[in-house]
VOGU-3710 file (C-alpha; in Angstrom, 3 decimals, decimal comma):
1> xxxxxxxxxx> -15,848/-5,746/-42,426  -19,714/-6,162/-43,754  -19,154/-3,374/-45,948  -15,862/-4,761/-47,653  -17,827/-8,600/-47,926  -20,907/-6,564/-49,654  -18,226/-4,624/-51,925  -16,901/-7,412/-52,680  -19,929/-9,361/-53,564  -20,920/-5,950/-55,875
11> xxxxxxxxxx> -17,534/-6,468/-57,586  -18,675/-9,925/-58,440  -22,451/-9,047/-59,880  -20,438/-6,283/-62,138  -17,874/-8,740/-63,147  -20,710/-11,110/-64,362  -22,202/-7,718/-66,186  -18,957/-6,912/-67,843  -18,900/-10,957/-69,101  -22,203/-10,151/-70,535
21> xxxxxxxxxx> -21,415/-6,887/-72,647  -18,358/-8,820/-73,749  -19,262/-11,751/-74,779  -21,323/-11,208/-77,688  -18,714/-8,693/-79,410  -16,148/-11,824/-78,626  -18,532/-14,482/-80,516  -18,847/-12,130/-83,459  -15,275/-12,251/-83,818  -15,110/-15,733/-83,934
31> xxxxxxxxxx> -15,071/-17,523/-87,396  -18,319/-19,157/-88,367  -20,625/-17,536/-85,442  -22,553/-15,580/-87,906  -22,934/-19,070/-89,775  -24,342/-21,399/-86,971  -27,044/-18,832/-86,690  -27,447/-18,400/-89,931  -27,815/-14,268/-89,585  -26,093/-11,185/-91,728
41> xxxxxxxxxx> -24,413/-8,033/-90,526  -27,590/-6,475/-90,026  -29,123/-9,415/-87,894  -26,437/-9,060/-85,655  -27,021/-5,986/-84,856  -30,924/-7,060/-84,230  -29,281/-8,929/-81,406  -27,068/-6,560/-79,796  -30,360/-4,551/-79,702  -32,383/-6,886/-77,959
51> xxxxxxxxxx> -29,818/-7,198/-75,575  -29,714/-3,795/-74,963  -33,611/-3,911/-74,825  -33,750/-6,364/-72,217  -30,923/-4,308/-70,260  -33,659/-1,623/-70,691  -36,428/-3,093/-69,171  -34,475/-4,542/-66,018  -33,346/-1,148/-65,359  -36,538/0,240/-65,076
61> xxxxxxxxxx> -38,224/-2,061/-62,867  -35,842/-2,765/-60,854  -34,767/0,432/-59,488  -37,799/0,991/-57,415  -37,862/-2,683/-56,552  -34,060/-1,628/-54,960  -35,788/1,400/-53,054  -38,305/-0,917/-51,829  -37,537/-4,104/-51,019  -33,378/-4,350/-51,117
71> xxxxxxxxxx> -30,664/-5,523/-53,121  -30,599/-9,645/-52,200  -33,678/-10,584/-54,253  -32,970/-8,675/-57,247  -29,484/-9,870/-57,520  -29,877/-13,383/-56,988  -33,008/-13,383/-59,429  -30,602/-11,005/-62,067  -27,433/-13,790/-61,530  -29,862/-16,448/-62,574
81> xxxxxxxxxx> -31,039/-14,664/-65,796  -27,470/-14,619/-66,850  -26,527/-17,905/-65,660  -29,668/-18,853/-67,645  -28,947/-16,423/-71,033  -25,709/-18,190/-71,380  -26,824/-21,556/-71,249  -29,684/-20,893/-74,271  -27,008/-18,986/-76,200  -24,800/-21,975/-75,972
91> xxxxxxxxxx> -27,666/-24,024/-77,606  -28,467/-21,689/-80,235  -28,286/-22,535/-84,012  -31,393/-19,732/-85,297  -31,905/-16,236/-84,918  -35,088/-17,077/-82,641  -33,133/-18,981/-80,497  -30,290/-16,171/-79,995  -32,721/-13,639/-79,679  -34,512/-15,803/-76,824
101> xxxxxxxxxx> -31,069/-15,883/-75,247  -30,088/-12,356/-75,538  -32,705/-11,043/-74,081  -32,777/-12,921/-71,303  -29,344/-11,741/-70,727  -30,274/-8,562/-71,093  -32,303/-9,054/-67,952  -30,211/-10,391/-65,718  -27,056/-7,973/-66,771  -29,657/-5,464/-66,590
111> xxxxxxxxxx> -30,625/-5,924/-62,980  -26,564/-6,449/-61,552  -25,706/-3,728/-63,349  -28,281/-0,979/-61,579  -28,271/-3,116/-58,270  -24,402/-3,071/-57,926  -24,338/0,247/-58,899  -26,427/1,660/-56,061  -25,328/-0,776/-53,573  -21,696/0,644/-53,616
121> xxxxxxxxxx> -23,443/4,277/-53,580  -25,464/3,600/-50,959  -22,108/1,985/-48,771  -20,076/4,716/-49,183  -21,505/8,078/-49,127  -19,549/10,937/-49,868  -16,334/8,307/-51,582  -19,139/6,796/-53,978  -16,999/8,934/-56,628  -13,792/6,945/-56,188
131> xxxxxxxxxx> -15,326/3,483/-55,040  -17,646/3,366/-57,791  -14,400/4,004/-60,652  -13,002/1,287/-58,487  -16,267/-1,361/-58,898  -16,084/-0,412/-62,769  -12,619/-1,783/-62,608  -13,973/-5,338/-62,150  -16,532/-4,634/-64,944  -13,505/-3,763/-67,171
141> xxxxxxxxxx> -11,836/-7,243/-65,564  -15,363/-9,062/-66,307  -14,895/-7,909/-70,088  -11,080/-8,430/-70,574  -11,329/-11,853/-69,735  -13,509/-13,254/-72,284  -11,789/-12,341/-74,979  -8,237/-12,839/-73,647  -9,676/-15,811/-72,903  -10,565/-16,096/-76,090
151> xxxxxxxxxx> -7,837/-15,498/-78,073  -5,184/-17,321/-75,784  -7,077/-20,975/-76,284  -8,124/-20,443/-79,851  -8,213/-23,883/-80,992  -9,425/-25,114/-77,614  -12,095/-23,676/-76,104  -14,921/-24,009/-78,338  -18,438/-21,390/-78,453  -20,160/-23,846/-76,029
161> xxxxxxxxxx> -17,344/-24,481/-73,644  -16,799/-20,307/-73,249  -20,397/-20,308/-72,502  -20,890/-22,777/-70,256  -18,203/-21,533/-67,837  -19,549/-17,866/-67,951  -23,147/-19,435/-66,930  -21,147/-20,966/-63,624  -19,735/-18,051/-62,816  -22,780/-16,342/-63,262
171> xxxxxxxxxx> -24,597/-19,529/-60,865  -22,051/-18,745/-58,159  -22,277/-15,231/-57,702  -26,239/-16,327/-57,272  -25,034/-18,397/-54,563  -23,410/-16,181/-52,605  -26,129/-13,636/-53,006  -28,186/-16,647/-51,074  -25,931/-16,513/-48,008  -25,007/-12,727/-47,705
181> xxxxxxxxxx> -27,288/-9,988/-45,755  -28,069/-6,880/-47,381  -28,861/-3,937/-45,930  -32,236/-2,781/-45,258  -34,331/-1,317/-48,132  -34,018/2,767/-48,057  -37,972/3,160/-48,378  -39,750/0,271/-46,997  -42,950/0,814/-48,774  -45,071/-0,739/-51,524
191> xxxxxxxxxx> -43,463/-0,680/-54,624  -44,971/2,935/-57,085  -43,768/3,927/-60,918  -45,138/7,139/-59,246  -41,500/7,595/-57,896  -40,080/7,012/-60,961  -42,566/9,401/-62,647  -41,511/12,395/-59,545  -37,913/11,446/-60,623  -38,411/11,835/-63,931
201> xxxxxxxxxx> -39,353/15,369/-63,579  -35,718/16,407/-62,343  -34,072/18,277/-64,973  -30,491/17,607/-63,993  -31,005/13,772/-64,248  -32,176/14,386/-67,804  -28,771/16,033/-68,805  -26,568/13,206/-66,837  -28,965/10,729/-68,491  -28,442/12,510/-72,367
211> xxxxxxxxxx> -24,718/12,588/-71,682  -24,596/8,631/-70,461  -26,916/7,794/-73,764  -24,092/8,714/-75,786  -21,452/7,226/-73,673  -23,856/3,905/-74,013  -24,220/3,588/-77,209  -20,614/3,633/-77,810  -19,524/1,398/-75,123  -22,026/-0,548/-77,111
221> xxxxxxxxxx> -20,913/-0,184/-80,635  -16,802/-0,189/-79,855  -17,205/-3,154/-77,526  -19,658/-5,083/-79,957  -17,962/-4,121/-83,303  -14,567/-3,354/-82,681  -13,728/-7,301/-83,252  -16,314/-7,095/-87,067  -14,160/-4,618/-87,427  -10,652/-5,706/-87,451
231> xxxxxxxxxx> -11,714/-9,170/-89,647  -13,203/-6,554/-92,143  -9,613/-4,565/-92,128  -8,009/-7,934/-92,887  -6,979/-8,638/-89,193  -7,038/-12,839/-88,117  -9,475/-13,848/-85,784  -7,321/-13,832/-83,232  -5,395/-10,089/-83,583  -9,303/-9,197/-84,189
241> xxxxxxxxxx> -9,918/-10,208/-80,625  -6,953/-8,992/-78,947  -7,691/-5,661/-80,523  -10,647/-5,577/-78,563  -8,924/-7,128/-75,521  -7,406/-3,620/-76,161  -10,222/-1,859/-75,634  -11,375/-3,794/-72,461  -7,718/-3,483/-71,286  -7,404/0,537/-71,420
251> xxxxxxxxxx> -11,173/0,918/-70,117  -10,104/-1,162/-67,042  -6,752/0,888/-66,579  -8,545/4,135/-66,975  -11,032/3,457/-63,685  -7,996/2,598/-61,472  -6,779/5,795/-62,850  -9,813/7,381/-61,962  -10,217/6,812/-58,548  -6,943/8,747/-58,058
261> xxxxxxxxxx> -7,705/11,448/-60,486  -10,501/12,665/-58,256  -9,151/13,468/-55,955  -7,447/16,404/-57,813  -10,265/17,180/-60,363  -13,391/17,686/-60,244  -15,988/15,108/-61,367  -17,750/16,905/-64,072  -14,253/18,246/-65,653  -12,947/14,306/-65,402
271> xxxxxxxxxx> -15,787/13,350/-67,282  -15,144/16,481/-70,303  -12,079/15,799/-70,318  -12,321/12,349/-70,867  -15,116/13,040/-73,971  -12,299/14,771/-75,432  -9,639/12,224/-75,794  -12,999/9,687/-77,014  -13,547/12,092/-80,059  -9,773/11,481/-80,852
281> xxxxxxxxxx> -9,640/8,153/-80,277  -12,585/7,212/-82,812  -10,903/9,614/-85,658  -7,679/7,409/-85,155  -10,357/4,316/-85,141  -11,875/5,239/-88,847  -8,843/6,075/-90,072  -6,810/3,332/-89,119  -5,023/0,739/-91,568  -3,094/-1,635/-89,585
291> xxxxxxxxxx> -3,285/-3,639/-86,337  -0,981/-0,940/-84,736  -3,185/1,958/-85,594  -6,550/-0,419/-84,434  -5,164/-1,015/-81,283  -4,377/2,866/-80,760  -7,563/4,197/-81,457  -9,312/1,374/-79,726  -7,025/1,918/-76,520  -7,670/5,502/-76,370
301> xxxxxxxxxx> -10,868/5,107/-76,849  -11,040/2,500/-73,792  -8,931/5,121/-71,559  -11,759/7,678/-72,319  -14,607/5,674/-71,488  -13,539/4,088/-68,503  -14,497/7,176/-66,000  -17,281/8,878/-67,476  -20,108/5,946/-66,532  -19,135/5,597/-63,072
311> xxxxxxxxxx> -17,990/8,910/-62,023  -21,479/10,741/-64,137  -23,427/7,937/-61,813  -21,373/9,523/-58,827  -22,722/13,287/-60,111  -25,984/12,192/-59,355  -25,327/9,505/-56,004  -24,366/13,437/-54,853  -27,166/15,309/-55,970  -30,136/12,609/-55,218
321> xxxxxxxxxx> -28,825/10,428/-52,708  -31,861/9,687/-50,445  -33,489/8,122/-54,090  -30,280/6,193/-55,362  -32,128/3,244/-56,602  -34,984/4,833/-58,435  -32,502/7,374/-59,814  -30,108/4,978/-61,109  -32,597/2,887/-62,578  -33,663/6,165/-64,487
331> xxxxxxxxxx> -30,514/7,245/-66,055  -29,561/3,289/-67,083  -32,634/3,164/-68,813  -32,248/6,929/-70,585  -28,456/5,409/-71,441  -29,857/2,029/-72,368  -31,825/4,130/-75,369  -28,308/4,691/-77,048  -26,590/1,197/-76,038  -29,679/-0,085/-78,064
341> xxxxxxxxxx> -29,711/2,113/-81,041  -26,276/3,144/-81,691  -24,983/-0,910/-82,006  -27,768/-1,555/-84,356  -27,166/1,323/-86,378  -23,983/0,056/-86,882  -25,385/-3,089/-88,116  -27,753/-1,970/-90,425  -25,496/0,650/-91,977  -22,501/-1,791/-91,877
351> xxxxxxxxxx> -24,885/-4,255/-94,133  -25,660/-1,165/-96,163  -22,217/0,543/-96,832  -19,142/-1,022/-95,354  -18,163/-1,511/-91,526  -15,930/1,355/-91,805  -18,527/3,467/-92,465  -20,518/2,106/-90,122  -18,315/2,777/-87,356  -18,737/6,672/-88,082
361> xxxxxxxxxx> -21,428/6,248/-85,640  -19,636/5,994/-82,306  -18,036/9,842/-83,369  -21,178/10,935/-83,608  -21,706/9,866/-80,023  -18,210/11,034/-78,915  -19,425/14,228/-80,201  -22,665/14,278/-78,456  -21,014/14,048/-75,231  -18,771/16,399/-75,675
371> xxxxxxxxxx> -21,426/19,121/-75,669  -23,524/17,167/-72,623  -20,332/16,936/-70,485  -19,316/20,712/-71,110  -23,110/21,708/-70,555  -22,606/19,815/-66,867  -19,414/22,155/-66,189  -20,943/25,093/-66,754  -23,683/23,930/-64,401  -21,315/22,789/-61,709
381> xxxxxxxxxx> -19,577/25,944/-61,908  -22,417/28,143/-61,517  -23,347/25,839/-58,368  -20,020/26,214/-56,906  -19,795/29,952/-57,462  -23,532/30,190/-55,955  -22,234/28,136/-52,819  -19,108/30,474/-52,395  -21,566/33,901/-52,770  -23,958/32,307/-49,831
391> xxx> -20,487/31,640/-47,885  -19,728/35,529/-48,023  -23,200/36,688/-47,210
//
């Protein structure tokens, strides 16, 4: 029963994550947001960047933190930050002032994504595969709903008001983070970066943490453009948002799918297989010309990302379990590099060129992990075929 009520509360802390990813691409597609803060194409990409930088930093501290000292302080403290983030981005009207609040979003997303994340691995053991598809499924949820949200009470529910109730949301899950016990930290000792430094040295984390850069930085750039996008095709501000309610919608589907999948596939051939169908989906993206071809491309692009993040984070639960935290912490930060870069590349050569060229960028990144998830194939196959020769000897 303790370990559903802790599941549960993870579900919560990625839901509030999911909210935070979201809501900026949902702003953006909003008429006049780029206009209260007085910023260009390129500026907004400056601030998907420092949210991503802030997303960085949280996930390097506080993986060891995890390791070392539990779960309950950094989620409360990460719940706050958001609560917080939303609040000063509901009072912005500058660049300074958005930046101030993105960052500090950054943070707290930051710290419920990498705590949640190895909560539910360190619950579950040998099912972290399946249950962590099935806690992405209430990131997915914590996306979809801002901008269904959105677009159903357009005319209603003004910048501030959408803010506001994402900060309570955030508040609560800080409250019930208050009252709940976690389980004991996994190394009770003083906190070290000379853990993350040992970690650092693992090879195989380096090739998860390369394929989940790519997979980043296009979450990033599809679920911060995708809504530019359509208004620059010619789409309302409302189809504009529903097209990325698209996106949300698939990803979401895709984990539930997931957690069923794996238990007839392997994990590293669910993840290939699923960089596949992204490369497809972002040709049908660039060359799309109506809402019906958007919402294609967007949706098959959401069905492809969906698994790879969680189940690539359940490669390595398997392969460094005792150091979950620290681990975790590692690769978010590696992928944090591309959710970073890639949206702000698609800023600055949006400003540059057009937003259709811009958006050439997240095929580049399809590409790239392409040839990162087949490299992790060939390297589970060799394992398995190792394991099977020490079975006959």
């Amino acid at each position: 029963m303790r370990h559903k009520v802790l599941f549960v509360s993870a579900c919560g802390g990625i839901l509030a994550f999911g909210i935070v990813l979201a809501v900026l691409g949902t702003l953006f597609g909003m008429p006049g947001m780029r206009d209260r803060l007085h910023i260009d194409l390129a500026q907004q990409g400056d601030l998907f960047l420092l949210l991503y930088v802030g997303i960085l930093i949280a996930s390097l501290m506080v993986g060891p933190v995890i390791d070392h000292t539990g779960h309950k302080l950094v989620l409360m403290i990460s719940a706050l930050l958001v609560s917080l983030g939303m609040i000063l981005f509901s009072a912005a009207h500058s660049i300074s002032a958005a930046s101030i609040a993105a960052i500090a979003l950054g943070l707290g997303g930051g710290g419920l994504n990498t705590c949640t994340s190895a909560l539910v691995s360190e619950l579950y053991g040998e099912r972290r595969g399946p249950m962590l598809n099935v806690l992405g499924i209430f990131f997915g949820i914590g996306a979809l709903c801002i901008p269904l949200l959105t677009a159903s009470l357009e005319g209603h529910l003004t910048v501030v008001r959408l803010l506001i109730f994402c900060s309570l949301l955030s508040g609560l899950c800080a409250l019930a983070y208050a009252l709940l016990r976690f389980p004991a930290p996994t190394e009770a000792q003083a906190f070290s970066w000379r853990e993350t430094l040992r970690v650092a040295t693992y090879g195989g984390v380096w090739l998860i943490g390369l394929l989940l850069l790519f997979e980043s930085g296009n979450e990033a750039s599809i679920s911060g453009w995708t809504s530019t996008y359509a208004n620059a095709s010619g789409l309302s501000s409302r189809s504009a948002t529903l097209v990325l309610a698209a996106y949300w919608a698939a990803l979401m589907l895709s984990r539930i799918l997931a957690a069923s999948l794996l238990r007839v596939i392997g994990k590293s051939h669910l993840v290939l297989v699923s960089a596949v169908l992204s490369v497809i989906g972002c040709g049908i993206l660039l060359s799309a010309e109506s809402v019906i071809q958007l919402s294609m491309g967007v949706g098959l692009i959401g069905l492809s990302h969906g698994p790879i993040f969680p189940t690539a984070l359940a490669i390595a639960g398997d392969r460094y379990s005792v150091v979950a935290g620290t681990v975790f912490g590692l690769l978010f930060s590696i992928a944090l590099v591309g959710g970073m870069t890639f949206p702000w590349a698609v800023g600055h050569v949006s400003q540059r060129f057009t937003v259709r060229i811009g958006m050439i960028v997240p095929l580049i990144g399809a590409l790239g992990i392409c040839c990162a998830s087949a490299i992790l194939v060939r390297q589970s196959r060799s394992a398995a075929a190792s394991d099977a020769e020490g079975t006959a000897l």
